[in-house]
Backbone bond lengths (Angstrom), bond angles and torsions (degrees), N, CA, C in turn:
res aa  C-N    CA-C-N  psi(-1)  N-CA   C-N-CA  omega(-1)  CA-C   N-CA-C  phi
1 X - - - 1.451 - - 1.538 108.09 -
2 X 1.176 112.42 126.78 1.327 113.21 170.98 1.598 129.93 -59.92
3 X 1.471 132.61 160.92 1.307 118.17 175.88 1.379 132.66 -77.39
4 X 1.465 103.65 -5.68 1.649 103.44 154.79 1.242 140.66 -74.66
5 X 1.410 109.32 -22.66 1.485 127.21 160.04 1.006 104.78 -62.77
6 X 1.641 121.30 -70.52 1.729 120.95 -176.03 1.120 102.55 -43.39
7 X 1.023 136.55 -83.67 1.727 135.78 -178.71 1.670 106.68 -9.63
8 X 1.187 112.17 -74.51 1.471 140.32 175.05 1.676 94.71 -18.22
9 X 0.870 94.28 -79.50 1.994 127.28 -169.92 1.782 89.89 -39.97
10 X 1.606 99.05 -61.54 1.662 104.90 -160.67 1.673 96.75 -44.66
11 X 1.642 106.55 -56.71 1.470 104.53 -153.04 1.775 103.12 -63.11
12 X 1.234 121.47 -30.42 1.413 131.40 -173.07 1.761 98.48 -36.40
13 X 1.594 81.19 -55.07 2.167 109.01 -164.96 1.476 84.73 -52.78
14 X 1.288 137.37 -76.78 0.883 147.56 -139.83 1.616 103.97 -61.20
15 X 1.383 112.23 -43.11 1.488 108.51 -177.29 1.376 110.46 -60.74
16 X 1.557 105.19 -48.90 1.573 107.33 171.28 1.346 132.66 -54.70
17 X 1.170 129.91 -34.66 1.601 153.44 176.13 1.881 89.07 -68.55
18 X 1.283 131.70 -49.85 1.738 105.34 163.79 1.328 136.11 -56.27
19 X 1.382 109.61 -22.10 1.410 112.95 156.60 1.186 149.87 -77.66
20 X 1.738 102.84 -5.91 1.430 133.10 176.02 1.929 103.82 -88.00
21 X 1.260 92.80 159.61 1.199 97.34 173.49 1.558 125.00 -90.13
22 X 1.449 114.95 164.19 1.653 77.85 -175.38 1.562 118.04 100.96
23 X 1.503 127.43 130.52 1.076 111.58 174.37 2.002 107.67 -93.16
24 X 1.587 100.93 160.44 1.864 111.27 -175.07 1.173 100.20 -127.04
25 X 0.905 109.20 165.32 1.610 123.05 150.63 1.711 115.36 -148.26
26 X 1.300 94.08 145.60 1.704 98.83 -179.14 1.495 114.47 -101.26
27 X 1.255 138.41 150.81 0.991 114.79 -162.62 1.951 84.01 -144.45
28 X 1.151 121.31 157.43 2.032 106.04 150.63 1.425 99.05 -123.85
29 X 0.980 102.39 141.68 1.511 128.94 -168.23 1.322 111.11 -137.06
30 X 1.689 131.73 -170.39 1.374 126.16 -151.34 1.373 93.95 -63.04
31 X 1.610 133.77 -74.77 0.999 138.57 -166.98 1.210 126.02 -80.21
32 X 1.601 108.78 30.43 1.839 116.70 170.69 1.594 118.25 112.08
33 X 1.194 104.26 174.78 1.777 92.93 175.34 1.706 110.18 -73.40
34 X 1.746 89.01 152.71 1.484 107.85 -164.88 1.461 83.20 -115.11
35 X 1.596 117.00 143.25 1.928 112.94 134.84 1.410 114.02 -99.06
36 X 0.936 116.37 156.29 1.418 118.35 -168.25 1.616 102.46 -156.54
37 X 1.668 109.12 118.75 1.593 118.70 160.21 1.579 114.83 -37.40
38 X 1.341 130.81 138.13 1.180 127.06 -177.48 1.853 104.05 -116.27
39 X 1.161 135.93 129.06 1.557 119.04 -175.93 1.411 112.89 -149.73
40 X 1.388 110.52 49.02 1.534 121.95 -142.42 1.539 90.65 -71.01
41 X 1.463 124.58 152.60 1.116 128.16 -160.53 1.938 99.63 -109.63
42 X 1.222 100.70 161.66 1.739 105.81 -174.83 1.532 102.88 -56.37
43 X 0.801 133.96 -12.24 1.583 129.71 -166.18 1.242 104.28 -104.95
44 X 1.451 111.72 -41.00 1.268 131.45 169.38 1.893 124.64 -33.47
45 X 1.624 80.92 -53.46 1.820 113.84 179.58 1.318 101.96 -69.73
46 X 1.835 114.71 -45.38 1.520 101.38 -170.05 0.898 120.52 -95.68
47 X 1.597 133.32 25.02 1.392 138.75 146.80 1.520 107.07 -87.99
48 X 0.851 140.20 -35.70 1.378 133.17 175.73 1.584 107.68 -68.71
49 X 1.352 115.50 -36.46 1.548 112.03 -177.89 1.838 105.92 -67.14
50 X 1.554 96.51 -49.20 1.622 92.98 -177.52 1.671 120.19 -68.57
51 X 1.028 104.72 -6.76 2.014 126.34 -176.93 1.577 84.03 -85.75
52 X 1.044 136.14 -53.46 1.476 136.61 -136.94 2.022 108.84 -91.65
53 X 1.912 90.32 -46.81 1.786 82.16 174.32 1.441 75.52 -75.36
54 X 1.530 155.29 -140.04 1.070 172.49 -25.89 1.741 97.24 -82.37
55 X 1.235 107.03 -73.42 1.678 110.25 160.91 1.720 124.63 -35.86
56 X 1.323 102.10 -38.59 1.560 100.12 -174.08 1.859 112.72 -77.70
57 X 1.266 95.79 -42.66 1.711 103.56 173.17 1.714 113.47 -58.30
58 X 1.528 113.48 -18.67 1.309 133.13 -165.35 1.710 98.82 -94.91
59 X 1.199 104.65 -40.45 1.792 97.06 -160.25 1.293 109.16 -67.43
60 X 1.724 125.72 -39.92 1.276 104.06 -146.29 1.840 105.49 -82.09
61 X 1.448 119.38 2.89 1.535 128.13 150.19 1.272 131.94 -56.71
62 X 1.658 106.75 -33.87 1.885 123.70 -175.04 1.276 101.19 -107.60
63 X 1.102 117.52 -61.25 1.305 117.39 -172.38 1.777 111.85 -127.73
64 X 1.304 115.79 105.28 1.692 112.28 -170.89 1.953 89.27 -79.32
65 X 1.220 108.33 164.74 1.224 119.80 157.83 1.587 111.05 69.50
66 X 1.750 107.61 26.81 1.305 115.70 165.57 0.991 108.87 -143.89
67 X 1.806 138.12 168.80 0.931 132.13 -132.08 1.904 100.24 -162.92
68 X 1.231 135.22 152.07 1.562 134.64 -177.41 1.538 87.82 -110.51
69 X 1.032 112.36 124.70 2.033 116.33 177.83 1.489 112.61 -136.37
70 X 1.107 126.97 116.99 1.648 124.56 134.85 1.478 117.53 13.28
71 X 1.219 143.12 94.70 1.433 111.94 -177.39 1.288 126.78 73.08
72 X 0.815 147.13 -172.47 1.498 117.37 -14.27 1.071 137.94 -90.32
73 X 1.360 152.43 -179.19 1.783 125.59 172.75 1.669 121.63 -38.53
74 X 0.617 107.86 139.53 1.721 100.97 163.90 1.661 114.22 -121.05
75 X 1.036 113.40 130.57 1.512 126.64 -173.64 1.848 117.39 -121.54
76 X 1.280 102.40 137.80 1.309 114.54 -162.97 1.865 111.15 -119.20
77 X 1.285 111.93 23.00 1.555 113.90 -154.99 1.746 134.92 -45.22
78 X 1.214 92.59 4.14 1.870 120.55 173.95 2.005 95.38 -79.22
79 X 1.174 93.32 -40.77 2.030 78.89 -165.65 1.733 78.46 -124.62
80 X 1.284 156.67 18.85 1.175 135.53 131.45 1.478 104.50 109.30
81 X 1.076 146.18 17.84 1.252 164.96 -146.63 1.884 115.50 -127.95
82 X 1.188 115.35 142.20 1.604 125.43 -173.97 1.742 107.16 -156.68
83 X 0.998 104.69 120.69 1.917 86.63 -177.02 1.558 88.50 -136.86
84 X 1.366 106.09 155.16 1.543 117.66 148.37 1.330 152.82 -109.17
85 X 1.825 114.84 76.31 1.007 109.62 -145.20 1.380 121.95 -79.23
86 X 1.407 128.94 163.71 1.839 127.82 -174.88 1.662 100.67 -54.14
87 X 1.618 120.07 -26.97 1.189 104.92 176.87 1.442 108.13 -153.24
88 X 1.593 127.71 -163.81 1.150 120.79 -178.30 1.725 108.97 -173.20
89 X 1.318 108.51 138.66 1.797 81.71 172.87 1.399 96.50 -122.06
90 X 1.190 138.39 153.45 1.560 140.81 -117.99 2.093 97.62 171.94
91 X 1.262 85.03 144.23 1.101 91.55 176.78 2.166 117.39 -75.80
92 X 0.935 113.45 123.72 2.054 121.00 -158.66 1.206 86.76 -33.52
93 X 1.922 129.34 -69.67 1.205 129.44 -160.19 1.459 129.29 -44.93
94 X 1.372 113.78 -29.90 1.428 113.06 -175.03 1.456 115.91 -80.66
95 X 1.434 123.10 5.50 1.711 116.05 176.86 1.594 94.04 -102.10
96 X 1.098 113.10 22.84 1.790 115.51 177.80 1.740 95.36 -114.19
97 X 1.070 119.18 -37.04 1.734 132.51 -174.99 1.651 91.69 -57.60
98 X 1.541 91.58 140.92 1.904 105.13 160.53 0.986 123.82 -60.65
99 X 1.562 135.27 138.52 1.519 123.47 159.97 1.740 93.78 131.91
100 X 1.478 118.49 162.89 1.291 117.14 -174.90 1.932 99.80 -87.71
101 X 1.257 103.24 -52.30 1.732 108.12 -167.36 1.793 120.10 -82.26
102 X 1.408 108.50 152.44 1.053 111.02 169.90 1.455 140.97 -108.56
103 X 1.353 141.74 87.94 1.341 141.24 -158.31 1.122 116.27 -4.27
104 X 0.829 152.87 100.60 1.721 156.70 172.20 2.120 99.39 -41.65
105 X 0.855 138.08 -43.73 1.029 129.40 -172.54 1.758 115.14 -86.99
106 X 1.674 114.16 8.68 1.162 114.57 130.07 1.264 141.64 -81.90
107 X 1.426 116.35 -7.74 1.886 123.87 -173.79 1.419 100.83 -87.85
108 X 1.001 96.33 115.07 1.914 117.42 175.99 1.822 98.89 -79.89
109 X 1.640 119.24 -39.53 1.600 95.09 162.96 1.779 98.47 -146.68
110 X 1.139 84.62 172.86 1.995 105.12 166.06 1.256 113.99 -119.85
111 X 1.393 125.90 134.98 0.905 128.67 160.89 1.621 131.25 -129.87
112 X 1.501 128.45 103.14 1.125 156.71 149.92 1.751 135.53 -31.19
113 X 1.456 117.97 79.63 1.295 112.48 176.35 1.688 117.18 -95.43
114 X 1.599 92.25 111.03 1.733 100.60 -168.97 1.698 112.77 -47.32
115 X 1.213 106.27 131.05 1.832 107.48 169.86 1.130 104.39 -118.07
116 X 1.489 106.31 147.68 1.350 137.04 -153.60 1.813 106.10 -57.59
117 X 1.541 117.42 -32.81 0.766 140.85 -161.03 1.374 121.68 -86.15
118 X 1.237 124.43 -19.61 1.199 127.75 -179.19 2.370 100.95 176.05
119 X 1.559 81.01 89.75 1.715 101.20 -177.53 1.247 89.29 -85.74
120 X 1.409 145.82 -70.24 1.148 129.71 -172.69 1.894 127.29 -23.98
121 X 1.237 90.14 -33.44 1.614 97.79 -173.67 1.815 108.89 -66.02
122 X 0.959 106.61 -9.85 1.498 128.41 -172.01 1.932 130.86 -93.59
123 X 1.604 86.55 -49.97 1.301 96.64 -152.34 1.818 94.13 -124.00
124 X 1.799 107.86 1.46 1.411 105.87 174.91 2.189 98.41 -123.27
125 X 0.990 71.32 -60.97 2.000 85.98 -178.45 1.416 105.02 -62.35
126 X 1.137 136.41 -72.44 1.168 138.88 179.49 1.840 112.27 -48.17
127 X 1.461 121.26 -54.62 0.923 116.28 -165.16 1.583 101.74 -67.90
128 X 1.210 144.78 -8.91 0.975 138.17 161.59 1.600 114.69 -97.11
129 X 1.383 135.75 -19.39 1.330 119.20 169.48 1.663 112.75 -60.65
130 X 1.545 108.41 -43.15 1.748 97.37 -141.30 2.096 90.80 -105.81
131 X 1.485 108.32 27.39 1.707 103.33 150.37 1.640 96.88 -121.96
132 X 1.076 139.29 2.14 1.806 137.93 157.41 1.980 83.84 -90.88
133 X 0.726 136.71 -61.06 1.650 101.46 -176.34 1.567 115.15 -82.97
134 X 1.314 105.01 35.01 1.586 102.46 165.61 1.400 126.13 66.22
135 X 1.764 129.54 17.08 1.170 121.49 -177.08 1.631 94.23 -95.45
136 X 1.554 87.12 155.14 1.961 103.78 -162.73 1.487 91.13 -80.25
137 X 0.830 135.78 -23.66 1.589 126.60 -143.40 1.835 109.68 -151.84
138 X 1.145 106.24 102.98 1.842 105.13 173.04 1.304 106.54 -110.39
139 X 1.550 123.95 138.60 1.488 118.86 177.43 1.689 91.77 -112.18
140 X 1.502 107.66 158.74 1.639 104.43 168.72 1.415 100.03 -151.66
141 X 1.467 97.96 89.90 1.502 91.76 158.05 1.547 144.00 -109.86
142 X 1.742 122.11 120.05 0.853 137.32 172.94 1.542 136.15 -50.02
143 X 1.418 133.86 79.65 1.446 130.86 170.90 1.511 116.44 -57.52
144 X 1.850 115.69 -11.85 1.184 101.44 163.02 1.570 137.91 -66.16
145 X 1.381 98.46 -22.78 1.793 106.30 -168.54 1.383 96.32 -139.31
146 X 1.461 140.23 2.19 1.445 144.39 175.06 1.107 105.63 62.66
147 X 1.306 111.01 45.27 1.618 121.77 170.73 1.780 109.77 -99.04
148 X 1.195 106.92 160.43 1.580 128.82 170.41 1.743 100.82 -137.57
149 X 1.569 89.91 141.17 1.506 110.12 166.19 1.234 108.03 -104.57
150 X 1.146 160.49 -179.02 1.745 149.55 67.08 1.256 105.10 -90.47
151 X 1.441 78.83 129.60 1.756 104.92 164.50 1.942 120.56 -110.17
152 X 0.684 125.82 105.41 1.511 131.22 174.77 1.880 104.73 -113.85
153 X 1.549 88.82 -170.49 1.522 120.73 -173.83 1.542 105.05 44.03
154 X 1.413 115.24 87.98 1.442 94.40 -170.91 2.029 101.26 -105.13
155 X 1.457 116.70 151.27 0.875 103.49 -156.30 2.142 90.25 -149.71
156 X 1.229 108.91 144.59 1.423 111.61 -169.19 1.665 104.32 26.97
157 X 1.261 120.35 76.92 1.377 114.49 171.70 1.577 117.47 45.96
158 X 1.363 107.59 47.19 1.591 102.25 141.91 1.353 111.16 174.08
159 X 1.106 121.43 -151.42 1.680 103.99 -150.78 2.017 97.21 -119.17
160 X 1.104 115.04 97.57 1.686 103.74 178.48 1.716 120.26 -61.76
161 X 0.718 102.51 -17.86 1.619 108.52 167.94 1.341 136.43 -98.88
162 X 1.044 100.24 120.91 2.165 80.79 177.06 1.712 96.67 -155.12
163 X 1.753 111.88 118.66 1.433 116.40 176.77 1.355 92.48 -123.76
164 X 1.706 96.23 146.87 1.586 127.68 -167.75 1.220 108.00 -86.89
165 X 1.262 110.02 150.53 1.703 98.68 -176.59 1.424 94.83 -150.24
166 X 1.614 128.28 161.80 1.200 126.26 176.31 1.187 98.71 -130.05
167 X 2.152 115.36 164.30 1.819 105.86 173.13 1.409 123.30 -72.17
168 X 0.963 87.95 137.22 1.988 102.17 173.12 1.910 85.97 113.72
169 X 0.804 133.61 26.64 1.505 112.11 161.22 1.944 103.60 -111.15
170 X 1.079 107.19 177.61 1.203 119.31 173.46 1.580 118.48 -108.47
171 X 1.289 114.49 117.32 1.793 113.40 -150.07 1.530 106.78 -120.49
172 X 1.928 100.50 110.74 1.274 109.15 162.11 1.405 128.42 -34.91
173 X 1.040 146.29 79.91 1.360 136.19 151.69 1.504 150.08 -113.43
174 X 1.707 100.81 106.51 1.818 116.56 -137.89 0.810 136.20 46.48
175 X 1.082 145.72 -96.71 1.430 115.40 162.67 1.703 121.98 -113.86
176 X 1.605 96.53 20.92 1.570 113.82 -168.23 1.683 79.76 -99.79
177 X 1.947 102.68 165.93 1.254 116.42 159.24 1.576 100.64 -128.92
178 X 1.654 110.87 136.65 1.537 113.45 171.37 1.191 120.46 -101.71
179 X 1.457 151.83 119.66 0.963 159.07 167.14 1.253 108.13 -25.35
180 X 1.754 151.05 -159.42 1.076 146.15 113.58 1.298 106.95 -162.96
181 X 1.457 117.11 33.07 1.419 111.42 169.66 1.487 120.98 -78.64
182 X 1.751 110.78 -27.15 1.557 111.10 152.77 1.294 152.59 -73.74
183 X 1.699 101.00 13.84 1.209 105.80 -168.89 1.450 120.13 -95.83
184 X 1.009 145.34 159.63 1.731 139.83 -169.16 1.282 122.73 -128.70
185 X 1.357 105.32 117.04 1.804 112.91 173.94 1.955 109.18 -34.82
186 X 0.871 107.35 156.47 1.781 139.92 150.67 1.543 94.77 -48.84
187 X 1.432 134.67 127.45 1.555 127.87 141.15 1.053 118.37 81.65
188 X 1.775 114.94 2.95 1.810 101.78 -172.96 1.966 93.02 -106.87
189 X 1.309 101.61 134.04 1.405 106.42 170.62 1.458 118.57 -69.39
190 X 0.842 98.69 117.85 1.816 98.32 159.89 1.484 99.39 122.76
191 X 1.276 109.69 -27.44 1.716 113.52 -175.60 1.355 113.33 -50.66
């Protein structure tokens, strides 16, 4: 199926998924558009919030005139692909532009907070969409096991690099560094 159909299909999902209760997200992936329940958990949110200023206080030194955001879709329509990642850093101007998605070959990174619920979507699907759409930089961090990935240098569709990281270190990523001594496992009391 071509990516205008998929597209087609996605937005269909998408109209329907406002009438559902509950937040969705649509995504197309290898085998087409997905909907998918979204139920991101508080810990969930506050790794992406602390990922998100950390990058933003960082950019306007590396990169002025870009921004770490929530969203938005990112779309790849050459190899057929749309994902929605927990974050994105993107050039400021384009969340002012018409239209829901954002070119994938503007996102300088992605960033991925694993849910309990479906890790595969992360660390198998994802890690192969967003170095075939050319983003330099994927972060994946896990509150299940207090793990960190980075993945960079991506090269013929996929990522040649990938260093491990655990919480409480301080994590190279491109030319940003992320803290992660505040961040909190999935399920541990007291954290």
């Amino acid at each position: 199926m071509d990516y205008a159909k998929m597209r087609a299909i996605a937005v269909e999902l998408g109209a329907y998924a406002e009438q559902l209760e509950g937040a969705w997200s649509v995504e197309i992936g290898p085998s087409g558009p997905v909907l998918a329940m979204m139920c991101p958990s508080k810990r969930h949110e506050g790794t992406v919030s602390r990922i998100r200023n950390q990058l933003n206080a960082q950019l306007p030194a590396t990169h002025p005139g870009y921004v770490c955001e929530n969203g938005p879709e990112i779309e790849h329509p050459e190899i057929g692909r749309m994902r929605l990642p927990d974050a994105v850093v993107i050039p400021d101007g384009v969340l002012d532009e018409e239209g829901v998605a954002v070119d994938a070959t503007q996102v300088l990174a992605a960033i991925e907070i694993v849910s309990p619920s479906n890790p595969n979507n992360d660390y198998v699907e994802k890690l192969a969409d967003y170095p075939a759409m050319g983003i330099p930089h994927y972060l994946i961090v896990d509150p299940r096991t207090g793990t960190i990935e980075v993945h960079s240098d991506p090269c013929k569709g996929r990522y040649t690099r990938k260093d491990p990281y655990i919480y409480g270190d301080s994590v190279p990523f491109g030319p940003w560094t992320v803290d992660t001594s505040a961040f909190r496992r999935y399920g541990k009391a007291g954290d």
